[in-house]
C-alpha positions in Angstrom: 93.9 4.6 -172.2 91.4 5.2 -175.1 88.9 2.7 -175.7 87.0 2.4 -178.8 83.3 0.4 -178.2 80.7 -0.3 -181.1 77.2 0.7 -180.9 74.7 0.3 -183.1 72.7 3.9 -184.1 68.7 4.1 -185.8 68.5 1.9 -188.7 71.5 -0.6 -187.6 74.3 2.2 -188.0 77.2 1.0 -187.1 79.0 4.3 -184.5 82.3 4.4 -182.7 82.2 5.5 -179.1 84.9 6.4 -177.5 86.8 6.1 -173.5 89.9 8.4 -173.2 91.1 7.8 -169.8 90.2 5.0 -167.1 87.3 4.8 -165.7 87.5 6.5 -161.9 89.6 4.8 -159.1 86.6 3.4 -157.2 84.7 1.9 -160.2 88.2 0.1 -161.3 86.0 -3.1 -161.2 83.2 -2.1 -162.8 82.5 -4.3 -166.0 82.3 -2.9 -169.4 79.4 -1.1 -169.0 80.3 0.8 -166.5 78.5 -0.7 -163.4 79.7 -3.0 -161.0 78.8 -6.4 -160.0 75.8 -5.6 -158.4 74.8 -3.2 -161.1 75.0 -0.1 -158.1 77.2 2.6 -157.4 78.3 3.1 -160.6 80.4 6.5 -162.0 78.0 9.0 -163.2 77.9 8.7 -166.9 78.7 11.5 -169.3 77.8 11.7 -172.9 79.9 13.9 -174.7 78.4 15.0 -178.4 80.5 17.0 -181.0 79.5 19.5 -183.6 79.1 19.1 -187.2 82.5 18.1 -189.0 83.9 17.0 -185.4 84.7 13.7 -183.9 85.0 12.7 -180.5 88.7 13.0 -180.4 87.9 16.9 -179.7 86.9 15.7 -176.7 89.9 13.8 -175.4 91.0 17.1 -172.7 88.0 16.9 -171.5 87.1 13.7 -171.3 90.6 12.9 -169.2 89.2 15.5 -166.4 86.0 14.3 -166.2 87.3 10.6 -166.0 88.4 11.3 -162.3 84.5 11.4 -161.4 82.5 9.7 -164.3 82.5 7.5 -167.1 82.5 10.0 -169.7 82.2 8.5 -173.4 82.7 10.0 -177.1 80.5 9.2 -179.6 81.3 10.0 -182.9 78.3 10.7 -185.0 76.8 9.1 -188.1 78.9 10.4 -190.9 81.7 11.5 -189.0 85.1 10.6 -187.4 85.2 6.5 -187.4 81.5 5.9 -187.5 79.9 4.9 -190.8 78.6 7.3 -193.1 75.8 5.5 -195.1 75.3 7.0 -198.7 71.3 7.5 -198.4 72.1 8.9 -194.8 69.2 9.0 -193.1 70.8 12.7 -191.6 67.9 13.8 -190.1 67.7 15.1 -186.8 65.6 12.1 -185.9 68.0 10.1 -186.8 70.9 11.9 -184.9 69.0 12.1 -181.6 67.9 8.2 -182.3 71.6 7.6 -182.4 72.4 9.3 -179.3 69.2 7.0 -177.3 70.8 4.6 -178.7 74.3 4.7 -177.3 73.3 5.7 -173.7 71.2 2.4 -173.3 73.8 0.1 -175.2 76.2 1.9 -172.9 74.2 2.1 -169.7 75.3 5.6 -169.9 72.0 6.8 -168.0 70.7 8.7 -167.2 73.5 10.9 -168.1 75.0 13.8 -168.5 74.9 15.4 -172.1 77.8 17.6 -173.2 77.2 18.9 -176.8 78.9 21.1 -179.1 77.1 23.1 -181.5 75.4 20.3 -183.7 75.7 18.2 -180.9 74.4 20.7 -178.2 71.2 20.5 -180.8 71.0 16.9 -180.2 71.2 16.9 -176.5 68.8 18.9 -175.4 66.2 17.3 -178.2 67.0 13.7 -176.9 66.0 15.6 -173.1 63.0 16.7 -174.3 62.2 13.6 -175.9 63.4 10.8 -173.1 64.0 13.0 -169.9 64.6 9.7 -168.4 67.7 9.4 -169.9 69.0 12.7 -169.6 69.8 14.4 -165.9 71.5 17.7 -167.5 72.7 19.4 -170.3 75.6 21.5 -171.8 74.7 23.5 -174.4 77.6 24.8 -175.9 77.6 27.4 -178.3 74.3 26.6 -180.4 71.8 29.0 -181.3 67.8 27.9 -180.5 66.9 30.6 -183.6 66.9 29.7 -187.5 69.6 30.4 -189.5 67.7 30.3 -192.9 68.9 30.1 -195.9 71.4 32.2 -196.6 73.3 30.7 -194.1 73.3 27.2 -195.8 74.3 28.9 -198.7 77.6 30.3 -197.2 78.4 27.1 -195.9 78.0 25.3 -199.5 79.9 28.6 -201.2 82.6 27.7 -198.3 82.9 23.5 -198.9 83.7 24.5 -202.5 86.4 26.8 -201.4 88.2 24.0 -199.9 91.5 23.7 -202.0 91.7 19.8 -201.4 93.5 17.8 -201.8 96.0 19.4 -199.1 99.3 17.9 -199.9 100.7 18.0 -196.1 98.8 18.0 -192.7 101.0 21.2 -192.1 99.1 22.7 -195.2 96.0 21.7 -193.7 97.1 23.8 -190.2 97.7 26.4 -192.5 95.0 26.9 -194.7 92.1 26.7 -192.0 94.1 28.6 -189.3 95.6 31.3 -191.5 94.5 31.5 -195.6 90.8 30.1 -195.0 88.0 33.4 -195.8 86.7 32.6 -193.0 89.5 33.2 -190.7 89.8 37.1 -188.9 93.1 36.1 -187.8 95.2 33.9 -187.4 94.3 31.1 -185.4 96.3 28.3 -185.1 94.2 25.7 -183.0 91.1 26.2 -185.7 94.2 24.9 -188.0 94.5 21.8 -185.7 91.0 21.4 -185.0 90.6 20.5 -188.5 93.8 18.8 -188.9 92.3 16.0 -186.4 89.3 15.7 -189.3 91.9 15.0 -192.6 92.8 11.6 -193.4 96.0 10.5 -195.8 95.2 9.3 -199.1 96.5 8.2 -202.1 96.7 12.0 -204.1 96.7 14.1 -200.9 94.8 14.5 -197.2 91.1 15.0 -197.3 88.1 15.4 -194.7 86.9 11.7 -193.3 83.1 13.2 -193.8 81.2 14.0 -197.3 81.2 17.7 -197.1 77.7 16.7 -199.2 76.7 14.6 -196.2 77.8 17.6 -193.9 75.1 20.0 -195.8 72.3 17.9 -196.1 72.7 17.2 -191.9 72.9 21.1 -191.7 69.8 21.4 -194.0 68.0 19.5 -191.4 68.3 22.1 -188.5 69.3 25.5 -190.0 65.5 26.6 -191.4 63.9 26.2 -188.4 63.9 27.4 -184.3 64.0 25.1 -181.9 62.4 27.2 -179.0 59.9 25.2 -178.4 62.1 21.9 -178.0 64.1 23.7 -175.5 61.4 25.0 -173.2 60.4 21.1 -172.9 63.9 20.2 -171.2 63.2 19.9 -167.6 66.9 18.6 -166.4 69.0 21.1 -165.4 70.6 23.0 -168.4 73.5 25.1 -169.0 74.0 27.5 -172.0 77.7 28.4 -172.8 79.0 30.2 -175.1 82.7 32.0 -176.5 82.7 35.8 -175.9 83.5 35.4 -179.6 81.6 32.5 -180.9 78.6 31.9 -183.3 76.0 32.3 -179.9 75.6 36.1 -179.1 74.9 36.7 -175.1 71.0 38.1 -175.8 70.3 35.0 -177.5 71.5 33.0 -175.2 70.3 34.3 -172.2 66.4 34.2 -173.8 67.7 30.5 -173.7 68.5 30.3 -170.5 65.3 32.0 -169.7 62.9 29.8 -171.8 65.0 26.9 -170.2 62.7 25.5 -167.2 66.5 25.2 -165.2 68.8 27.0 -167.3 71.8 28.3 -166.5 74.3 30.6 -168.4 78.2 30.6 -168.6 81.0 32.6 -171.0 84.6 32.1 -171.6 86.6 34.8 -172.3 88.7 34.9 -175.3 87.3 31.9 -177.0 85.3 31.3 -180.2 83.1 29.0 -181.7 85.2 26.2 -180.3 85.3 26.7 -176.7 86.7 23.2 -175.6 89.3 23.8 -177.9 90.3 27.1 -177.7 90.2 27.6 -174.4 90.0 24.1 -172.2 91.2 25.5 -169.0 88.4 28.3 -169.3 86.0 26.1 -170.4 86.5 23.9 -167.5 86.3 26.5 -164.9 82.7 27.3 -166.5 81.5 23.9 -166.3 82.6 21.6 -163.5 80.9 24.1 -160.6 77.8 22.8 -162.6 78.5 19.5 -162.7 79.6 19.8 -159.0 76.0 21.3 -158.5 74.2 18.2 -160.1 76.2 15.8 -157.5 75.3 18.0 -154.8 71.9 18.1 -155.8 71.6 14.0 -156.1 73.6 13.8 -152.8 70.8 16.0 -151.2 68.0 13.4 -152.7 69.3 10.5 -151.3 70.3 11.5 -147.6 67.9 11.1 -144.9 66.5 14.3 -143.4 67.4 14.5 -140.2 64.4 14.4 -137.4 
């Protein structure tokens, strides 16, 4: 089953959240948002954020094996995937975190587990800082806590305009950003279908759903600056994963792990920048014995100590 439910973001932005799978067995009769009758024993919620250019149909895999235990919900951010992508923006990261609040209360997500990719790992552990009542945990996948200044923005704006668009077939698409893009080492065929999920048909040709202008001015907002200090004031538990051969070297993220109050650290062999997609069955394996540790931990909170 995939659901798609409305919320409304900062500033009356209208987002598209997204169910891939039904709900657990037990909570069958929960209502729509996710509780049952008596607003009690409800599925665990889990919030799962993408990175920048992604939608929430990256996280379909995942979302399927998390179903089995908890409501876990897609959001696709402002300017991406099928949420709307206002002209003046704002794309701040106030505005993206705002968004994220948002959607857990509208949802009655929380307080919930936050699953981020890149961008989207950015978000979550900024929304824990800010409302740790909302947040239990986080997954930080693949997202660096140091600046990137501004010669990275400039690669990123030197590589939009390399795009040869319009791409005349979805196989072009495959092609072009798993084989002939610059950017590629090698071959890589599910980078080509990563991206194919972002095209949309049009009238002269398949182009991105997002303003690749939109995309730089989000990116503008985050790449100057560190974000240490936000991710010392995350209390939850957190966990910091990254690809053996992603965009998060393992000394980085281990000083995140230690500046975390509760971090944790996990790698996946043989996977890049997009670990969930490159590599689900690894990535799983890295993070369900977390999640399993959260329920343990909860479990432990609510059973009586024994005399």
């Amino acid at each position: 089953m995939v659901r798609r439910i409305d919320v409304t973001g900062s500033d009356g932005v209208r987002l598209a959240a997204w169910e891939f799978a039904d709900p657990p067995k037990e909570r069958a009769g929960s209502d729509s948002a996710g509780a049952d009758s008596a607003g009690a024993d409800r599925a665990p919620g889990v919030l799962l954020l993408h990175g920048l250019m992604g939608r929430a149909s990256h996280w379909a895999p995942t979302a399927r094996w998390l179903s089995e235990r908890y409501r876990a919900v897609g959001l696709d951010q402002r300017g991406h995937g099928r949420s709307a992508k206002p002209a003046d923006g704002p794309y701040t990261r106030d505005a993206y975190v705002a968004d994220a609040e948002a959607a857990i209360e509208q949802l009655d997500l929380g307080p919930v587990t936050v699953v981020g990719h890149a961008m989207g790992a950015l978000t979550g552990w900024q929304l824990a800082a800010k409302r740790p009542d909302l947040v239990r945990a986080v997954v930080i996948c693949d997202m660096r806590a140091s600046a990137l200044g501004a010669a990275s923005q400039r690669e990123w704006s030197d590589w939009f305009a390399s795009w040869p668009l319009p791409f005349a077939t979805l196989a072009d698409v495959r092609k072009w950003f798993g084989e002939d893009d610059p950017w590629v080492e090698r071959p890589n065929p599910l980078r080509g279908a990563f991206y194919a999920e972002v095209m949309a048909e049009t009238e002269d040709g398949w182009r991105p759903v997002f303003s690749r202008s939109q995309m730089l001015r989000s990116r503008a907002t985050w790449v100057y600056d560190a974000h240490w200090e936000e991710l010392a004031q995350v209390r939850c538990p957190a966990l910091v994963l990254r690809g053996l051969d992603g965009e998060l070297g393992r000394a980085e993220a281990q000083e995140m792990v230690r500046v975390l109050p509760r971090g944790q650290y996990a790698e996946v062999a043989d996977a890049g920048h997009l670990v969930h997609y490159d590599r689900p069955e690894g990535w799983r394996a890295a993070v369900e014995p977390f999640l399993e540790q959260l329920t343990e931990d909860t479990r432990g909170d609510r059973e009586p100590v024994a005399p």
